[in-house]
Backbone bond lengths (Angstrom), bond angles and torsions (degrees), N, CA, C in turn:
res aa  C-N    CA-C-N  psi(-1)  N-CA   C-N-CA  omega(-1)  CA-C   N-CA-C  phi
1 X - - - 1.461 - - 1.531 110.52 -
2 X 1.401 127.10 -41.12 1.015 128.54 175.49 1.498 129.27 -70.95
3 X 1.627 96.47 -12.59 1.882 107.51 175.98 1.449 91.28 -89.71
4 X 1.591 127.69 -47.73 1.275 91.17 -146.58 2.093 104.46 -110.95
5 X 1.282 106.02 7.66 1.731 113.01 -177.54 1.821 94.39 -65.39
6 X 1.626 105.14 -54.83 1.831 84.72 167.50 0.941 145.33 -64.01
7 X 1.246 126.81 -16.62 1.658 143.64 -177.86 2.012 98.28 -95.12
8 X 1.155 135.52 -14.12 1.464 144.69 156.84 1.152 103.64 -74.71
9 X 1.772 140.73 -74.47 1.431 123.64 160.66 1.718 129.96 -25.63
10 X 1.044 117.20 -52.01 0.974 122.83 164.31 1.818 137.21 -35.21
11 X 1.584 79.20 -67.93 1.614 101.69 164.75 2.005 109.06 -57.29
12 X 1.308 98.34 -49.78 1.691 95.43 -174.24 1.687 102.91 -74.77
13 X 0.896 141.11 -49.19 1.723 144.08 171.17 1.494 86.24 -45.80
14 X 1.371 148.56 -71.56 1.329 126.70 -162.93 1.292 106.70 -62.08
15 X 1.402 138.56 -63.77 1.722 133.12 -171.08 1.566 111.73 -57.79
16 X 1.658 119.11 -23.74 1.206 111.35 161.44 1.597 117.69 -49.22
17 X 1.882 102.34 -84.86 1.523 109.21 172.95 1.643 122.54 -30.21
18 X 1.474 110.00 -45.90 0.963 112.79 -167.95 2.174 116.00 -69.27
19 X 1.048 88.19 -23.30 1.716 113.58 179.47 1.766 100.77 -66.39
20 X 1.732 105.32 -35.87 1.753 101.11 -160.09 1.946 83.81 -98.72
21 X 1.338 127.83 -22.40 1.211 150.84 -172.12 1.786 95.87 -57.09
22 X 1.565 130.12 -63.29 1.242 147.79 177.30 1.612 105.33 -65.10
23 X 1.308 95.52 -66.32 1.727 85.38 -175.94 1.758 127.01 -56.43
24 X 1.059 108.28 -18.02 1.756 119.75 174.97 1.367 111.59 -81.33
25 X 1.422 115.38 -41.20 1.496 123.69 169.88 1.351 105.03 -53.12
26 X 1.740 110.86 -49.85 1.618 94.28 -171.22 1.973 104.41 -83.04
27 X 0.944 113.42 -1.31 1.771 115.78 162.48 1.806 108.45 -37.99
28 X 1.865 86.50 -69.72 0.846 100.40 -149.67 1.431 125.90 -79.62
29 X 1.331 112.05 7.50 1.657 155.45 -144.33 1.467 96.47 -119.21
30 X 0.931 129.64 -75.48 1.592 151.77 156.88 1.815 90.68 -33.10
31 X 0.925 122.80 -117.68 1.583 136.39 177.19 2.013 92.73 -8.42
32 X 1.217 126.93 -84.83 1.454 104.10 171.09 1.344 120.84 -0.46
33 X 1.733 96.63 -85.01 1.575 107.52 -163.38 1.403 106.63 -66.34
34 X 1.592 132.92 -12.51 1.283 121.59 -179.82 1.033 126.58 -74.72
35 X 1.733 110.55 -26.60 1.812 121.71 -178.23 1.727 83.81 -92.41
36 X 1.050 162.05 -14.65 1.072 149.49 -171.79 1.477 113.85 -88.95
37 X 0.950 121.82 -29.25 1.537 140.04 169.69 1.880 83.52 -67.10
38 X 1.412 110.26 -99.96 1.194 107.45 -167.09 1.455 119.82 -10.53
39 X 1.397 108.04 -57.86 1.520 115.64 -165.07 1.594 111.11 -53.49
40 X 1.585 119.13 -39.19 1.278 134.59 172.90 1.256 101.52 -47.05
41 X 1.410 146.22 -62.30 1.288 141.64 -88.01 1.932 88.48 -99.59
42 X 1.201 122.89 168.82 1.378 95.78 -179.78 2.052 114.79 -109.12
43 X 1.185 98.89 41.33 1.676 116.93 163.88 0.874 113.22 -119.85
44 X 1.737 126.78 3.93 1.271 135.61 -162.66 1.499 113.32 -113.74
45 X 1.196 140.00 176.18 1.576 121.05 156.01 1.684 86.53 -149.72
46 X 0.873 101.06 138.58 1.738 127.71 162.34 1.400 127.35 -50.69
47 X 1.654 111.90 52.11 1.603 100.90 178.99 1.736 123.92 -158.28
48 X 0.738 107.68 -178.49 1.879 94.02 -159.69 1.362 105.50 -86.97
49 X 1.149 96.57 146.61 2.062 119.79 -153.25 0.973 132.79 66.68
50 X 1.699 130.07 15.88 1.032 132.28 161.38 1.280 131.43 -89.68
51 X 1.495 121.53 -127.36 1.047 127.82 -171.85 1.747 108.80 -79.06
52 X 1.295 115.08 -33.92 1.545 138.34 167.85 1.553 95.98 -30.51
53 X 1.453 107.34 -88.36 1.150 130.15 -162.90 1.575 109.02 -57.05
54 X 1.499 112.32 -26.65 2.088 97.68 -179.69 1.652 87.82 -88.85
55 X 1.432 124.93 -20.20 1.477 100.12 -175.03 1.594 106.26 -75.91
56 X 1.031 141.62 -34.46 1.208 148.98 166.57 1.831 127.91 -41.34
57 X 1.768 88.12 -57.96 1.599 96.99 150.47 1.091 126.60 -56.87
58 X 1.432 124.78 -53.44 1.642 133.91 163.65 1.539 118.33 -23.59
59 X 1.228 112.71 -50.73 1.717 143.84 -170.90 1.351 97.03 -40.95
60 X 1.588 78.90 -78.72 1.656 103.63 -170.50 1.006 134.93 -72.00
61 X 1.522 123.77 -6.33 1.667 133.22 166.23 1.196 99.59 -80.81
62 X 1.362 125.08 -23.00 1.400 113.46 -176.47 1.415 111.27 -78.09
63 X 1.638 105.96 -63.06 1.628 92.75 158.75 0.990 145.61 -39.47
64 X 1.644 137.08 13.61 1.122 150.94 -129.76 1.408 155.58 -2.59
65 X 1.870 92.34 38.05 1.494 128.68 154.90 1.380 117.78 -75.76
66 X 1.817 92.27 114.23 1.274 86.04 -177.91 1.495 117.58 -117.63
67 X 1.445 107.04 7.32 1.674 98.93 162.51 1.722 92.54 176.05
68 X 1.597 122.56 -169.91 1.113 93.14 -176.47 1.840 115.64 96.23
69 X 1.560 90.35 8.75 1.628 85.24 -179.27 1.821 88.88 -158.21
70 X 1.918 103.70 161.84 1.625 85.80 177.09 1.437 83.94 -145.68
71 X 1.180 102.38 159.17 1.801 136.71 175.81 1.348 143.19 -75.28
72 X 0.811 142.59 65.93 1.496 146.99 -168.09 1.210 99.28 -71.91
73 X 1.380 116.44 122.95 1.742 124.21 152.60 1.301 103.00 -99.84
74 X 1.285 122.50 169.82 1.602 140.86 171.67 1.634 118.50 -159.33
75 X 0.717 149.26 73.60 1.564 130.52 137.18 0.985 141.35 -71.30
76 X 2.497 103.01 142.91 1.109 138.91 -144.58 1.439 106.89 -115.14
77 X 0.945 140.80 148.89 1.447 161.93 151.79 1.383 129.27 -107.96
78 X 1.426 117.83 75.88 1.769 121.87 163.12 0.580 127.32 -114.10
79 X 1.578 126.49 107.57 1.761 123.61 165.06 1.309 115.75 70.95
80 X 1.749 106.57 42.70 1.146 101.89 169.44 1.612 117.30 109.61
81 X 1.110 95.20 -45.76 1.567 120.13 174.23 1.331 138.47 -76.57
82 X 1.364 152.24 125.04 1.399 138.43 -159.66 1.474 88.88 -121.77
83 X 1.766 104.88 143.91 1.442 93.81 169.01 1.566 82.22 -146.31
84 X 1.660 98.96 158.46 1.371 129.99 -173.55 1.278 100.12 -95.32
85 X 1.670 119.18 137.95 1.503 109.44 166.49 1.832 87.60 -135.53
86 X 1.542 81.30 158.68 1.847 88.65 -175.03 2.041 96.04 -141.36
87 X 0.953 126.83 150.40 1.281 141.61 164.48 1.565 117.43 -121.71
88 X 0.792 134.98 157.45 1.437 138.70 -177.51 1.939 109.18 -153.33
89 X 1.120 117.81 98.85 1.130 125.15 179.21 1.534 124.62 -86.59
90 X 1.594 137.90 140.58 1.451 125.07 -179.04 1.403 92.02 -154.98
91 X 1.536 106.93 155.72 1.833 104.59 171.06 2.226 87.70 -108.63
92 X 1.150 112.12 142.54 1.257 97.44 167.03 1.637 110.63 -113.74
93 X 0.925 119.50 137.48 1.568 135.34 -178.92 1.634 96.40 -48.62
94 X 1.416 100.70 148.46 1.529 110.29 155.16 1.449 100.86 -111.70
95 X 1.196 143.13 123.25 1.221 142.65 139.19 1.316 131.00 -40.51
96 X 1.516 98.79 -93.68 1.715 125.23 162.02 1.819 110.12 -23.40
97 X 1.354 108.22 -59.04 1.754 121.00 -149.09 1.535 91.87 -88.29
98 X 1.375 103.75 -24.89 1.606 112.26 -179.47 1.855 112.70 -73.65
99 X 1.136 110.41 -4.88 1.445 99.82 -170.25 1.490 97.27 -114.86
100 X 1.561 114.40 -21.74 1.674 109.70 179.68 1.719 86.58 -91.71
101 X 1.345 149.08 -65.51 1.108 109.68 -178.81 1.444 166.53 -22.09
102 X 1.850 88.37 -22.46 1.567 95.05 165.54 1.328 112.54 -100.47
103 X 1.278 126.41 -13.21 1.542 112.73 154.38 1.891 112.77 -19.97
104 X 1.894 90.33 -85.75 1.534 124.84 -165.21 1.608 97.81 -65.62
105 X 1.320 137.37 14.77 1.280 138.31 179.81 1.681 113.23 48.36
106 X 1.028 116.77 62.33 1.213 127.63 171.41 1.835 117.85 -123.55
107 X 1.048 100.77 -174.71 1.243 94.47 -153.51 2.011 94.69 -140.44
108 X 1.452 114.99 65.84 1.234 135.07 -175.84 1.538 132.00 -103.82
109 X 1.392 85.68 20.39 1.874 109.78 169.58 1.350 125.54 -16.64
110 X 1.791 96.36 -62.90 1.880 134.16 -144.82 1.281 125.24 -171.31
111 X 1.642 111.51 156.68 1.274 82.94 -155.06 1.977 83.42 -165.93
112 X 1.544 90.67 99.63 1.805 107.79 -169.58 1.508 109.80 -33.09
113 X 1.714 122.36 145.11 0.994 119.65 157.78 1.375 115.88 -138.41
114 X 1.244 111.59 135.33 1.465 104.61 177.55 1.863 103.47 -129.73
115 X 1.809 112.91 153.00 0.752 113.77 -164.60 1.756 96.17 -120.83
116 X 1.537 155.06 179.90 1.267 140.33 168.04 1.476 100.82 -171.47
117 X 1.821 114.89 128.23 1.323 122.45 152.05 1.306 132.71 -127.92
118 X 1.209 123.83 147.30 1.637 118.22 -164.37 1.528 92.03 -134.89
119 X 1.419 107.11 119.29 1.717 104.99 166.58 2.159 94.39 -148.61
120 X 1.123 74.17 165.80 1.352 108.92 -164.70 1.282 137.90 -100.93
121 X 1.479 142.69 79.17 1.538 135.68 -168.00 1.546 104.34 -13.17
122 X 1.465 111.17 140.69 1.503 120.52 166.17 1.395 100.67 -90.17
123 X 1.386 138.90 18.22 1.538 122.32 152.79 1.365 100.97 -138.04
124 X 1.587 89.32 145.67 1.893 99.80 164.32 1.243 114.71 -76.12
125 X 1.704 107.34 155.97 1.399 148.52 -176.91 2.025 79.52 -62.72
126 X 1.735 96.34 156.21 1.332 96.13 172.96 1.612 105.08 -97.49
């Protein structure tokens, strides 16, 4: 009991974190492609502080991120074509993995996430 109740904590503190670890990735994944869509749309324009950026905020308050993450806009020009790119960056906490890490001297705080979409007007520039 005593070999294996710590090595069971362990295991359950990782599939916990790791459970809130997946679902934020796809937050932040989702929220990408959502200001990236926007940015396409053609009432929209592709650029930082606009409409991009409150749909993005929008995203993520809903998911119940409420700050703690930052935004990259970009616009592209090829051949006619404009495309929107958006990034969405977050560190997400480990809790659980964070409290057995300082046992074993590690350093299991956080753990970067980034999310990214690039799409493209369906008509060319004249």
């Amino acid at each position: 009991m005593a070999i294996v109740m710590p090595l069971l904590l362990i295991l359950i503190a990782g599939i916990f974190d790791f459970g809130f670890l997946f679902r934020n990735w796809e937050v932040v994944t989702n929220a990408a492609r959502e200001g990236a869509r926007v940015g396409v749309l053609p009432a929209y324009s592709c650029g930082p502080g606009g409409a991009v950026s409150t749909r993005v905020d929008d995203y993520m308050a809903a998911a119940g991120v409420s700050g703690g993450y930052t935004v990259q806009i970009a616009t592209t020009t090829l051949n006619g074509f404009t495309s929107c790119s958006v990034q969405v960056s977050m560190f997400q906490q480990l809790s659980a993995l964070g409290i057995f890490g300082q046992f074993f001297g590690g350093n299991f705080t956080s753990v970067a996430l980034r999310g990214a979409a690039l799409m493209r007007t369906e008509t060319a520039g004249p």
